[in-house]
C-alpha positions as a printed Julia matrix, in Angstrom:
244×3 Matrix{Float64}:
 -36.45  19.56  42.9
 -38.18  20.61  39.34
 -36.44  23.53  39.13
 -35.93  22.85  35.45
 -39.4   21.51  35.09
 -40.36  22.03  31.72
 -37.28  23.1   30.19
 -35.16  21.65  27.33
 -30.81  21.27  27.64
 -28.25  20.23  25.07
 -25.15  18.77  26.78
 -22.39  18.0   24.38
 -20.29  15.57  25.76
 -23.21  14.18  27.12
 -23.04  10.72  27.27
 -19.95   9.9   29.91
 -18.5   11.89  32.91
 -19.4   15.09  33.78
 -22.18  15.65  30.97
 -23.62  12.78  31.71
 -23.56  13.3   35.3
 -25.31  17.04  34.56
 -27.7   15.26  32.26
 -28.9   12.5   35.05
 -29.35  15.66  37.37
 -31.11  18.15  34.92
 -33.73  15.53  34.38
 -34.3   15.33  38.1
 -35.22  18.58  37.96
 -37.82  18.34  35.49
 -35.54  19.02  32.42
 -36.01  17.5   28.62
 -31.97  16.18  27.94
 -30.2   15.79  24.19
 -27.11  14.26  24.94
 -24.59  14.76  22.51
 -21.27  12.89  21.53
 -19.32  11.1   18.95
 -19.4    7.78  20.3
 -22.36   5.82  19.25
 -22.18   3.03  21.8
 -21.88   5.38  24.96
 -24.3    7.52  23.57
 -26.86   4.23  23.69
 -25.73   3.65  27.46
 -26.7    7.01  28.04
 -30.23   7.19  26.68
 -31.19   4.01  28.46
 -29.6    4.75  31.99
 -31.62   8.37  31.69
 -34.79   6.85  30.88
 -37.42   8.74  28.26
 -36.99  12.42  28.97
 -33.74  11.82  26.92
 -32.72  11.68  23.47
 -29.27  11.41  21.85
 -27.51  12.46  18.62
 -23.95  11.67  17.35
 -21.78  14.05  16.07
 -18.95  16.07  16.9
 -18.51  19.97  17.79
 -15.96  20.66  15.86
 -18.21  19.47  12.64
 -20.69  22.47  11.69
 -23.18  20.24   9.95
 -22.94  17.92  12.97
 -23.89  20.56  15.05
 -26.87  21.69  12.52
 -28.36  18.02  13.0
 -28.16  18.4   16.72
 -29.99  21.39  16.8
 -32.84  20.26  14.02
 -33.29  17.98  16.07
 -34.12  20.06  19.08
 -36.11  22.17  17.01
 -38.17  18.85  15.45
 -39.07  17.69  18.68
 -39.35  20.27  21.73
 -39.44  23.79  19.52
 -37.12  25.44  21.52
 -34.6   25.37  23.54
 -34.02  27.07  27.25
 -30.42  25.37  28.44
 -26.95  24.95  26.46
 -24.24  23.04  28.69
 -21.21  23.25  26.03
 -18.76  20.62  27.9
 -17.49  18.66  25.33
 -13.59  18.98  25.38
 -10.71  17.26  24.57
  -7.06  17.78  25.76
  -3.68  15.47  25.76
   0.0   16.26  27.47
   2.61  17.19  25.11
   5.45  19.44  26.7
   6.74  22.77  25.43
   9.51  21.43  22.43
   7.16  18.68  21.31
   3.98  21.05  20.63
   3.09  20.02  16.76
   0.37  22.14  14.89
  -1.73  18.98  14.36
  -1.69  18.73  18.33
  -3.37  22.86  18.65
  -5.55  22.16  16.27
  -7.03  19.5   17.6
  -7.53  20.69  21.4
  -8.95  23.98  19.84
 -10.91  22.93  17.9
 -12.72  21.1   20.15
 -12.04  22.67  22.95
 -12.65  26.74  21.45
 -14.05  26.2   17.71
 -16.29  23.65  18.98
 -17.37  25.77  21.71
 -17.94  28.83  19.72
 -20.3   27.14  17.38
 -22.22  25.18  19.69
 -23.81  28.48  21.11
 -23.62  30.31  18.26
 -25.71  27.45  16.51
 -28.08  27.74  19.32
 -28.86  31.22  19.67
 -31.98  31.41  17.4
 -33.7   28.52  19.3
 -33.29  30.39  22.41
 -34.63  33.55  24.65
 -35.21  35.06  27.89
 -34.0   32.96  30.59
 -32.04  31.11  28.64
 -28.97  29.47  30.36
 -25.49  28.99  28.52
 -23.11  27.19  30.87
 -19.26  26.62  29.26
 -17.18  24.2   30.59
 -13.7   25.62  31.49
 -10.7   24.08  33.67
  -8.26  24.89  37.06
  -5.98  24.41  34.27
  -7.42  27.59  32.8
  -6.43  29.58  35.79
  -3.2   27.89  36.94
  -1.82  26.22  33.83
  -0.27  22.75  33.66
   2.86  21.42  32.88
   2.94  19.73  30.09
  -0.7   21.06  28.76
  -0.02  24.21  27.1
  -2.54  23.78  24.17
  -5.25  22.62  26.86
  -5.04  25.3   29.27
  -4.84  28.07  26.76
  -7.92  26.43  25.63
  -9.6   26.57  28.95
  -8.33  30.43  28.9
 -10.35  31.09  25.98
 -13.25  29.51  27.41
 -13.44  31.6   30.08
 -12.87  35.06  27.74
 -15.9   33.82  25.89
 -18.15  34.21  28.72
 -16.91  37.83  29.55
 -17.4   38.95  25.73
 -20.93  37.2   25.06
 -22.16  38.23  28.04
 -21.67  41.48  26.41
 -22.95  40.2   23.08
 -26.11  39.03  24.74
 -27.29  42.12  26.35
 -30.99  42.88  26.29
 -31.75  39.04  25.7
 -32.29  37.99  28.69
 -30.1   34.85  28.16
 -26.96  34.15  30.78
 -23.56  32.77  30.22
 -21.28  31.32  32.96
 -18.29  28.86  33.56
 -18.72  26.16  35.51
 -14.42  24.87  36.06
 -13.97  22.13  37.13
 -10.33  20.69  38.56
  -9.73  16.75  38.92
 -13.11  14.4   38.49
 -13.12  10.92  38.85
 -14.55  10.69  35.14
 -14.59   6.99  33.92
 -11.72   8.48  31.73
 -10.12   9.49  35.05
  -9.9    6.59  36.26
  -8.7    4.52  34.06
  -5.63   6.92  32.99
  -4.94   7.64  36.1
  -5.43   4.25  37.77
  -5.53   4.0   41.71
  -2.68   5.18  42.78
  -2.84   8.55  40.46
  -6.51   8.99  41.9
  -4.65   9.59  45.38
  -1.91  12.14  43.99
  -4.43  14.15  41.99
  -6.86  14.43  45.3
  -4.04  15.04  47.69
  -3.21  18.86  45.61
  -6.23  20.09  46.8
  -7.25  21.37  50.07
 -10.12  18.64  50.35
  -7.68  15.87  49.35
  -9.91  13.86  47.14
 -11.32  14.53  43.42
 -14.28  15.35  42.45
 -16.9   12.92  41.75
 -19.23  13.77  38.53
 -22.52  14.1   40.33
 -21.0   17.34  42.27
 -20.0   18.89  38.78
 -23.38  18.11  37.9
 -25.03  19.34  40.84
 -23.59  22.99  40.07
 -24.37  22.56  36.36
 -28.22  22.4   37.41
 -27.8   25.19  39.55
 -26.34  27.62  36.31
 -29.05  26.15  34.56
 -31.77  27.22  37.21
 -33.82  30.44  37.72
 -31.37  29.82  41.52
 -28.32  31.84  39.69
 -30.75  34.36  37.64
 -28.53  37.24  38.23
 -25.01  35.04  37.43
 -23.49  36.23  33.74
 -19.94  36.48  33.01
 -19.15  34.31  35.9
 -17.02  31.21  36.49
 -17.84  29.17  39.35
 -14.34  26.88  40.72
 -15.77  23.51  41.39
 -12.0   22.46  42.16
 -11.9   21.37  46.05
 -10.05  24.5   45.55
  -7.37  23.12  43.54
  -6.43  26.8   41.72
  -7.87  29.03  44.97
  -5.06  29.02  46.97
């Protein structure tokens, strides 16, 4: 443990699921969390379930001047900043002959716009060691029926990686994927209900989803001076959903 003592993380998407799963487990470590996340209510939750190395601003990723307040805010309070987990993401089934425009712009703006800016927004608050972790998909890899908009998305995501790795030479700052494939998410659950739990598990070799805390767990490992000679890489945290 305390492998992140000492060191300050933005999660967006921070305050449910898998960021808030990663957030619980950076601060384990040691870490300083702002959780980040459009819902004010969940965001509240968060803060108080993480205790007071935790602090939480609303906004969305896909707002530039939302993302400017999140990162004032880092700056106010902590200086600098040594961890970026950009997991926010958003994505919704509409098959090929129903795609609308409103429908792409919405998953990519989240999902690649939102992305984009959240590191780029961070840059000048961080240096060597930093640790940028992107969240990507199985979907990214495989595709989905029925999510064309989100798995081109998750596509992007992991092109990013590749290019700022490149971007970030001589900075001493890493970038990796972390994919994840099905997670028992609160929002999981209650989409999928019981018996969709049980179908989504049962495509992978381990027959089960994920829960959060594992997502988490490899999360704080990208974050930690454990991966320190990881960039450009995507780590499958899919029971090996797209693997085989």
């Amino acid at each position: 443990m305390n492998k992140l003592n000492g060191k300050t993380a933005v999660i967006t998407g921070g305050a449910t699921g898998i960021g808030l799963a990663a957030a619980k487990r950076f601060i384990e470590e040691g870490a300083f969390v702002f959780v980040f996340g459009r819902r004010q209510e969940a965001l509240d939750a968060a803060v108080a379930a993480l205790g007071p190395n935790a602090r939480a601003v609303k906004g969305s990723v896909s707002d530039l001047a939302d993302l400017d307040r999140l990162y004032a805010a880092v700056k106010a309070e902590r200086g600098t900043l040594d961890i970026v987990f950009a997991n926010a993401g958003a994505g919704s089934p509409l098959p090929l002959g129903q795609i609308t425009a409103e429908h792409i712009d919405e998953t990519f703006d989240t999902n690649v716009k939102g992305t984009i800016f959240t590191v780029q927004k961070a840059l000048p608050l961080m240096g060597a060691g930093g640790s940028i972790i992107l969240t990507g998909s199985s979907a990214g890899t495989t595709g989905a029926p029925g999510f064309t908009a989100y798995s081109a998305s998750k596509a992007a995501v992991r092109n990013l990686a590749r290019t700022w790795a490149a971007d970030l030479k001589g900075t001493g700052i890493r970038i990796n994927v972390l994919s994840p494939g099905a997670t028992a998410t609160e929002l999981a659950k209650e989409a999928l209900g019981e018996e969709g739990q049980k179908a989504y598990g049962a495509m992978t070799p381990l027959q089960r989803m994920a829960d959060p805390t594992e997502i988490g767990a490899v999360a704080a490992f990208l974050a930690s001076p454990d991966s320190s000679f990881m960039t450009a890489s995507e780590i499958a945290v899919d029971g090996g959903l797209a693997q085989i």
